[in-house]
N, CA and C of each residue as an Amber inpcrd file, in Angstrom:
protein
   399
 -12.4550000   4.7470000 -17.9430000 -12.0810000   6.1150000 -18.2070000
 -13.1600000   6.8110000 -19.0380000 -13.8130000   5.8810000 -19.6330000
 -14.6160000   7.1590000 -20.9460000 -16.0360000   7.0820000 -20.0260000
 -16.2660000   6.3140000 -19.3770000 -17.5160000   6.9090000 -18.1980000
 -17.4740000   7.7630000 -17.1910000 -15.7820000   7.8930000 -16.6390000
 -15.5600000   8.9940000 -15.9120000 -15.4890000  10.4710000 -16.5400000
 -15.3810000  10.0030000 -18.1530000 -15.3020000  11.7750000 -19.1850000
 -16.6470000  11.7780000 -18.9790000 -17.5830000  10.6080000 -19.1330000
 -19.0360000  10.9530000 -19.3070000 -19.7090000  11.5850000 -18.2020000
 -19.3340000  11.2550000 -16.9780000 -19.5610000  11.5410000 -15.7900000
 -19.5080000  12.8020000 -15.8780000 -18.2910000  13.3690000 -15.8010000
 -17.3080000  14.9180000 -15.8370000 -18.4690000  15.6740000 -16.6110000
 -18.7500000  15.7320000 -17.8890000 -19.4450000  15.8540000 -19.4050000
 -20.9260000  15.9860000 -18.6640000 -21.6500000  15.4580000 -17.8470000
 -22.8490000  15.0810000 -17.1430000 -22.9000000  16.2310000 -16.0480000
 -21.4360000  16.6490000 -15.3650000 -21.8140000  17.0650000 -14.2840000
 -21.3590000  18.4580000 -14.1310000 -20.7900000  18.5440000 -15.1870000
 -20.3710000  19.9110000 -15.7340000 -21.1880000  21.0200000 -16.0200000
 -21.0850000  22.5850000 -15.4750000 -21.7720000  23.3620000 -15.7780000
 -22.2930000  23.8040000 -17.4850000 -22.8580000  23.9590000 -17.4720000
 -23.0460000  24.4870000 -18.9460000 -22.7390000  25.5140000 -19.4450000
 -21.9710000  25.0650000 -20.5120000 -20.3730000  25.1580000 -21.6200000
 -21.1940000  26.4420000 -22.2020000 -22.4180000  26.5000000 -22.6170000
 -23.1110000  26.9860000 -23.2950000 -22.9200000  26.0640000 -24.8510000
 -23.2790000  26.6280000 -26.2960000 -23.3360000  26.3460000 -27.2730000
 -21.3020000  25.9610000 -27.4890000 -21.4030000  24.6110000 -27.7890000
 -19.9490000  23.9520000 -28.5380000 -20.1890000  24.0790000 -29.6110000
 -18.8180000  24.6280000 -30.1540000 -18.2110000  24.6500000 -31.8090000
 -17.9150000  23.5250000 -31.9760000 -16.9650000  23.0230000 -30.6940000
 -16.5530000  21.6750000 -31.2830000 -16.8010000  20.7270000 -30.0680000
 -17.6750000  19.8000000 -30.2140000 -17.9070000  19.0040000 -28.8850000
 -16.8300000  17.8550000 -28.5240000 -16.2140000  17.7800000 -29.9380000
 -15.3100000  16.4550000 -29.9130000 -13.8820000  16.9440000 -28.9940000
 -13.4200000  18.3650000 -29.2880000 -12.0180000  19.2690000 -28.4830000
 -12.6460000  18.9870000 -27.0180000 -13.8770000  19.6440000 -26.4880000
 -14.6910000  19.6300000 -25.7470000 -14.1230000  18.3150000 -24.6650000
 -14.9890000  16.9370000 -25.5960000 -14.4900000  15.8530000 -25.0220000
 -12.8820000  15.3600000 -24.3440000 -12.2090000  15.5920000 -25.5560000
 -11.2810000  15.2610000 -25.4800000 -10.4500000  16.1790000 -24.2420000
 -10.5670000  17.3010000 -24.1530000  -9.8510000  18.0230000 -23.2020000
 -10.1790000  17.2920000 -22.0230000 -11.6170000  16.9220000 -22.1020000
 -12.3660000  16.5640000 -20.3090000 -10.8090000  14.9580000 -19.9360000
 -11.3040000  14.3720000 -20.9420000 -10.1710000  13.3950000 -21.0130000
  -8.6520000  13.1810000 -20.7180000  -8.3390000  14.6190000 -21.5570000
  -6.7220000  14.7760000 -21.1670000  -6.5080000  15.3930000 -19.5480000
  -7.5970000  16.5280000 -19.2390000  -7.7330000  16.1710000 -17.5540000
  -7.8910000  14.9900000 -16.8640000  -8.4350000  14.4260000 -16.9230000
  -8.5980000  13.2610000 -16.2960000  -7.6300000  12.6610000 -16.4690000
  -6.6800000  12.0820000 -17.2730000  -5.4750000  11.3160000 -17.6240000
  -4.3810000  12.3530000 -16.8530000  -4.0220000  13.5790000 -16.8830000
  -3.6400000  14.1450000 -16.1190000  -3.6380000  14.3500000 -15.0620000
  -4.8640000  14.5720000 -14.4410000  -5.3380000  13.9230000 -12.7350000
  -4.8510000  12.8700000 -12.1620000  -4.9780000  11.7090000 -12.9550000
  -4.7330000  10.1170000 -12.6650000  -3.0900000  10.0410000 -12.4800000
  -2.5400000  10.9250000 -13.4050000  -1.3800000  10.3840000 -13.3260000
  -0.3640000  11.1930000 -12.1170000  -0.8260000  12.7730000 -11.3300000
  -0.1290000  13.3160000 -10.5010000  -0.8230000  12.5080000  -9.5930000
  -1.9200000  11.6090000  -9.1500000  -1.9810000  11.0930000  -7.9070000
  -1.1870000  10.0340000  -8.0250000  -0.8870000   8.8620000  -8.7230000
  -0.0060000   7.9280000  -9.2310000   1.3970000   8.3460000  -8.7710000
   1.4510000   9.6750000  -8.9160000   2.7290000  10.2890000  -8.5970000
   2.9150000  10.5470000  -7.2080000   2.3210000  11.0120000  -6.5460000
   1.9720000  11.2010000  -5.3100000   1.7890000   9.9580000  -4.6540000
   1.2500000   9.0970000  -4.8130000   1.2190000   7.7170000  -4.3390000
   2.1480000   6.5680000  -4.3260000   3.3240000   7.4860000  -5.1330000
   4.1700000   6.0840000  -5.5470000   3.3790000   5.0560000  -6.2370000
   3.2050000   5.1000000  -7.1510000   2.1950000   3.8650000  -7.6250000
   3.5310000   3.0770000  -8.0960000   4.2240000   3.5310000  -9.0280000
   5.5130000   2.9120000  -9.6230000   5.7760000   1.7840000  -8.3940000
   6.1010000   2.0520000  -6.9760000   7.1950000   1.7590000  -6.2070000
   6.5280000   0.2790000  -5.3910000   5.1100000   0.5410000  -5.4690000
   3.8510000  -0.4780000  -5.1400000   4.1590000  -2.0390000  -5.2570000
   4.0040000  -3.0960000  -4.4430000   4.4540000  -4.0460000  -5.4540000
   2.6200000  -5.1110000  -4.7850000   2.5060000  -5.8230000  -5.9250000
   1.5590000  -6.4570000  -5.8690000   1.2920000  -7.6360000  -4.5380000
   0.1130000  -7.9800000  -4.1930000  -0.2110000  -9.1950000  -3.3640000
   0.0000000 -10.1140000  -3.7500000   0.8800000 -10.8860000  -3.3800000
   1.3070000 -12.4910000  -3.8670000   1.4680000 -13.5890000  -2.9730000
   0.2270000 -14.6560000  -2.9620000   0.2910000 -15.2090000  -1.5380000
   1.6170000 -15.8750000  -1.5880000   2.1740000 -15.8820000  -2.2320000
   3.5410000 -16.8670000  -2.2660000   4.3880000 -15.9630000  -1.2410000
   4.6190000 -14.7390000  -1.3640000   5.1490000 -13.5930000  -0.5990000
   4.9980000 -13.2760000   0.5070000   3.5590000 -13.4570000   0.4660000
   2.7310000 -12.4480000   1.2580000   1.8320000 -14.1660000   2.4350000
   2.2200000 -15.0530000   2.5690000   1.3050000 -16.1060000   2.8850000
   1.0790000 -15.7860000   4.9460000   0.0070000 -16.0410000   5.1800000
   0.2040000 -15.8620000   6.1380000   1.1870000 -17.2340000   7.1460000
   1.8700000 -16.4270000   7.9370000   3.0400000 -17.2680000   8.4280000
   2.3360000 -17.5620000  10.0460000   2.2610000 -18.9200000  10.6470000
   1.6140000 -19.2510000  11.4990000   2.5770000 -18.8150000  13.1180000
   2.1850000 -17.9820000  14.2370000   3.6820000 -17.8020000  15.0460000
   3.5840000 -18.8290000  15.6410000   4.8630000 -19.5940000  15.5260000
   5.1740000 -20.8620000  15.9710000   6.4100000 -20.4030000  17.6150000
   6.3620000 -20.8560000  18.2940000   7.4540000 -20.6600000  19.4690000
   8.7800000 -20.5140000  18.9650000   9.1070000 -21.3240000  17.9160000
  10.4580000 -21.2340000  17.0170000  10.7680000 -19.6570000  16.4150000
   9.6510000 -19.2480000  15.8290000   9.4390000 -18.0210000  15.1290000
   9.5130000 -16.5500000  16.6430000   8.5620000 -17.2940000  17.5040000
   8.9080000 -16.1790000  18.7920000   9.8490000 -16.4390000  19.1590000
  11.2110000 -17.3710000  19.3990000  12.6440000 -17.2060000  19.9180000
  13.3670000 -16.4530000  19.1730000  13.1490000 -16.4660000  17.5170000
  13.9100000 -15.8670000  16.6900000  13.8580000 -14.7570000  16.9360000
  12.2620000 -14.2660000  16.6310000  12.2130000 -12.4510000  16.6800000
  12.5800000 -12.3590000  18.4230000  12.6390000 -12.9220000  19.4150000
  13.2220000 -12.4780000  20.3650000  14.9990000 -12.0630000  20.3370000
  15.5380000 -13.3630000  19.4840000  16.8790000 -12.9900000  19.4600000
  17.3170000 -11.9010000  18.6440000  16.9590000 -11.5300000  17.4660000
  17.2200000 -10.8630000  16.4970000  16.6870000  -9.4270000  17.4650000
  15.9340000  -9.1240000  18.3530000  15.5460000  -7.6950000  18.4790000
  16.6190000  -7.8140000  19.6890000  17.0630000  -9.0000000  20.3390000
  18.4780000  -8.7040000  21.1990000  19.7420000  -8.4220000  20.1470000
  20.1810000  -8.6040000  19.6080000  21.1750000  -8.3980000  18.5650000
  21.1650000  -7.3020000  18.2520000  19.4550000  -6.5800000  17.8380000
  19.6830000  -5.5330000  17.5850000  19.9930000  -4.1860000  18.4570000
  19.5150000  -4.1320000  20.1720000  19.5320000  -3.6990000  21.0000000
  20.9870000  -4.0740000  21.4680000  21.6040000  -4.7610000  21.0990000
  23.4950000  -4.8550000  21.6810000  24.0070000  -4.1560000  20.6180000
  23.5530000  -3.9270000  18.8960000  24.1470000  -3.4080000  18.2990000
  24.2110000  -1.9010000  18.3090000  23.1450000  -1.5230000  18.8590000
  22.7110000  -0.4890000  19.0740000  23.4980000   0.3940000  20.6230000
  23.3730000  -0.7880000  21.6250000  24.2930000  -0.0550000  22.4650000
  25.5220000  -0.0710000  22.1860000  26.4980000  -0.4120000  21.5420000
  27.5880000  -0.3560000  21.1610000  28.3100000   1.1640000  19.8650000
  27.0780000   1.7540000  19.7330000  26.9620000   2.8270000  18.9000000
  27.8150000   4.0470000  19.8730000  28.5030000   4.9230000  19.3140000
  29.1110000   5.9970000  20.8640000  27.5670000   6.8090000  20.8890000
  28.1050000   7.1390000  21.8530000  26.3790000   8.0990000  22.5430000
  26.1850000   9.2640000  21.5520000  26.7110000   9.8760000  20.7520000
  26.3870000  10.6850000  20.5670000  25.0370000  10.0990000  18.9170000
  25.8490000   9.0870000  18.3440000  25.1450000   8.0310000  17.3550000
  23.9250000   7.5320000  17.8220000  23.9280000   7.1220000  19.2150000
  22.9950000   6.1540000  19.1340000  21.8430000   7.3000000  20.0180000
  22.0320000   8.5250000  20.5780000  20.9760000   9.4900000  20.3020000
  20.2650000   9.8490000  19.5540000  21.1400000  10.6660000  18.5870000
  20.7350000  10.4580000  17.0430000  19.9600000   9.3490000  16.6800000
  20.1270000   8.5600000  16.4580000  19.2160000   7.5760000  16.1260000
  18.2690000   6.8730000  16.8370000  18.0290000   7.3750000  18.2390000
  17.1600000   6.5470000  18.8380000  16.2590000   7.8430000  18.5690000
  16.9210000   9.0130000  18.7160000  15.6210000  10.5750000  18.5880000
  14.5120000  10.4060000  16.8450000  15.5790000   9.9740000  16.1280000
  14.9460000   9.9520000  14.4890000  14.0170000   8.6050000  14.0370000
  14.8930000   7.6750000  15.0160000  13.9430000   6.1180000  14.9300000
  12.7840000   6.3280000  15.2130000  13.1020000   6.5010000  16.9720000
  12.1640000   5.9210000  18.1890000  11.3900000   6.8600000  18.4370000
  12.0270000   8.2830000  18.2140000  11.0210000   9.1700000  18.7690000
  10.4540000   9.9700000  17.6300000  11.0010000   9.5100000  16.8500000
  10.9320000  10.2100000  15.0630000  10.5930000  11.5960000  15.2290000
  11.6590000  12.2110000  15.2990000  12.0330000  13.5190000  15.4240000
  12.5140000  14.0340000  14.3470000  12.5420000  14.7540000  13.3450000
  13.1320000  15.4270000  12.4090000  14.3670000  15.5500000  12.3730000
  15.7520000  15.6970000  11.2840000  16.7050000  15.6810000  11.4940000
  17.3330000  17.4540000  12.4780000  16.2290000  18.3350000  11.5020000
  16.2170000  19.7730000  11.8790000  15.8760000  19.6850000  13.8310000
  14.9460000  18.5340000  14.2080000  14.3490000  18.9660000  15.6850000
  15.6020000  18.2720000  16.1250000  16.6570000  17.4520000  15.7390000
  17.3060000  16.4010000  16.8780000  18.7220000  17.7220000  16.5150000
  18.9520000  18.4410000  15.7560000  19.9360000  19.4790000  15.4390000
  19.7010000  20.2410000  16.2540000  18.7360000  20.7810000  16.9060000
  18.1370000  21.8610000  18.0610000  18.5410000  21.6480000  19.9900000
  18.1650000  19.9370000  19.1950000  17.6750000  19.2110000  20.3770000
  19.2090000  19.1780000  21.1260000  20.0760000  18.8620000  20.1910000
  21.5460000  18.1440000  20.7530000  22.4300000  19.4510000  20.7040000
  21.8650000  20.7080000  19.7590000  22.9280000  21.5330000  19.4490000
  23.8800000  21.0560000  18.4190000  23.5790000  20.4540000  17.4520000
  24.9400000  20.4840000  16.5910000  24.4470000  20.7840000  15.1830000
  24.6150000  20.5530000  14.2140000  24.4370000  20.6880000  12.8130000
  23.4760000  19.9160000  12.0700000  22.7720000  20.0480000  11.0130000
  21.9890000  19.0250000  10.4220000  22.7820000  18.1930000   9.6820000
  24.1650000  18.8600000   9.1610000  24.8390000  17.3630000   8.4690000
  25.4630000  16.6000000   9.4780000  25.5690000  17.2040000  11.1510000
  26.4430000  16.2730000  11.8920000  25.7210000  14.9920000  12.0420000
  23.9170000  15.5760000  12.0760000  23.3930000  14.9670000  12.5620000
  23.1280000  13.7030000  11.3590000  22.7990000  13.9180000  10.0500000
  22.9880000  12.9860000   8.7850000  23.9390000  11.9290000   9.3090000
  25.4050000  12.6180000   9.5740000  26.5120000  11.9220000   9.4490000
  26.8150000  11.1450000  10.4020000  25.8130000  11.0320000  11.9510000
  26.1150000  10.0930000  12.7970000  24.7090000   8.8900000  12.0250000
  23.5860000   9.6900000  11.5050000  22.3490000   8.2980000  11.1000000
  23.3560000   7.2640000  10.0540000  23.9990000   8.0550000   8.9090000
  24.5540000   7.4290000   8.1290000  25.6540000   6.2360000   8.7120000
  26.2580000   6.7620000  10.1710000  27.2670000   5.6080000  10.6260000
  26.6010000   4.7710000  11.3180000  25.3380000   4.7990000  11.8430000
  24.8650000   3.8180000  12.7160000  23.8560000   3.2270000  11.5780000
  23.3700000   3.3830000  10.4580000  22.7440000   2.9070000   9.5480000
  23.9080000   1.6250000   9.1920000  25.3250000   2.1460000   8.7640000
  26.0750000   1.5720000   8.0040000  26.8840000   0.3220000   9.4970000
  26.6720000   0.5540000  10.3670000  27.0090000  -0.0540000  11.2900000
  25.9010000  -1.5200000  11.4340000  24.6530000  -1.2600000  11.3010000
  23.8640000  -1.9010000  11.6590000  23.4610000  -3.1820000  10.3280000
  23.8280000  -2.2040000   9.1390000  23.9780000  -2.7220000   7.9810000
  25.2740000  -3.6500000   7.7040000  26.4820000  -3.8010000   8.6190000
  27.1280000  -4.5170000   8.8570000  27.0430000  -6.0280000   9.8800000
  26.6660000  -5.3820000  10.5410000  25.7430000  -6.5170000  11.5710000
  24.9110000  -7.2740000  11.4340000  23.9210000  -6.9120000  10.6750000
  22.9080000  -7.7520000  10.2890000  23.6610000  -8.4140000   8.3160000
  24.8690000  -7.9450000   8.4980000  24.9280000  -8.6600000   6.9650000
  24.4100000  -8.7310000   5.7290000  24.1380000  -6.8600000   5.3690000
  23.3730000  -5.9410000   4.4130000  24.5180000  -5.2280000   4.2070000
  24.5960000  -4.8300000   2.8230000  25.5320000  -3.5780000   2.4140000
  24.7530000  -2.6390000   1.9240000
């Protein structure tokens, strides 16, 4: 940080004659700490979570591992057709075709909370199925 004030301080037009070079400094600083912290904000930095090969290890695809993700994306495609049509539009337009809640309200003719209120039942449906609350 105090090479990036120096930097700033370096590349900065000229202030002309400082009264006080130390306010000077310090302001360049409290920008910069201010800068840092709305991109942090913008970035989700909070929400970030670190590389941990324990977590993160690479997993080798074994034929066992391709039957699974085969079954599990059938499970999810039966859970999914079992949704009434008007749900599983909704959600295939916001999933699959990632459409806005406002474009699939246009799209179908109905409301933006109708449209909330069918994602929320096929969310909570699917969240039953797979054995998530």
């Amino acid at each position: 940080m105090v090479q990036e004030v120096f930097t700033k301080l370096l590349k900065a037009d000229d202030p002309g004659p400082l009264t006080n070079p130390q306010a000077y400094l310090f302001k360049i600083a409290s920008n910069l700490l201010r800068d840092k912290r709305r991109r942090e904000v913008v970035r989700q930095i909070d929400l970030h979570e670190p590389f941990d090969d324990t977590y993160h290890a690479h997993q080798a695809i074994s034929p066992e591992r391709v039957l699974i993700g085969k079954q599990e994306l059938d499970r999810l495609k039966t859970a999914i057709l079992k949704f009434p049509p008007r749900v599983r539009a909704v959600f295939f337009l916001h999933r699959f075709e990632g459409l806005k809640y406002r474009e699939i309200s246009e799209t179908l003719g109905i409301s933006i909370s109708s449209v909330e209120k069918h994602m929320m039942t096929a969310i909570r449906r699917l969240a039953k199925e797979f054995g998530r609350k």
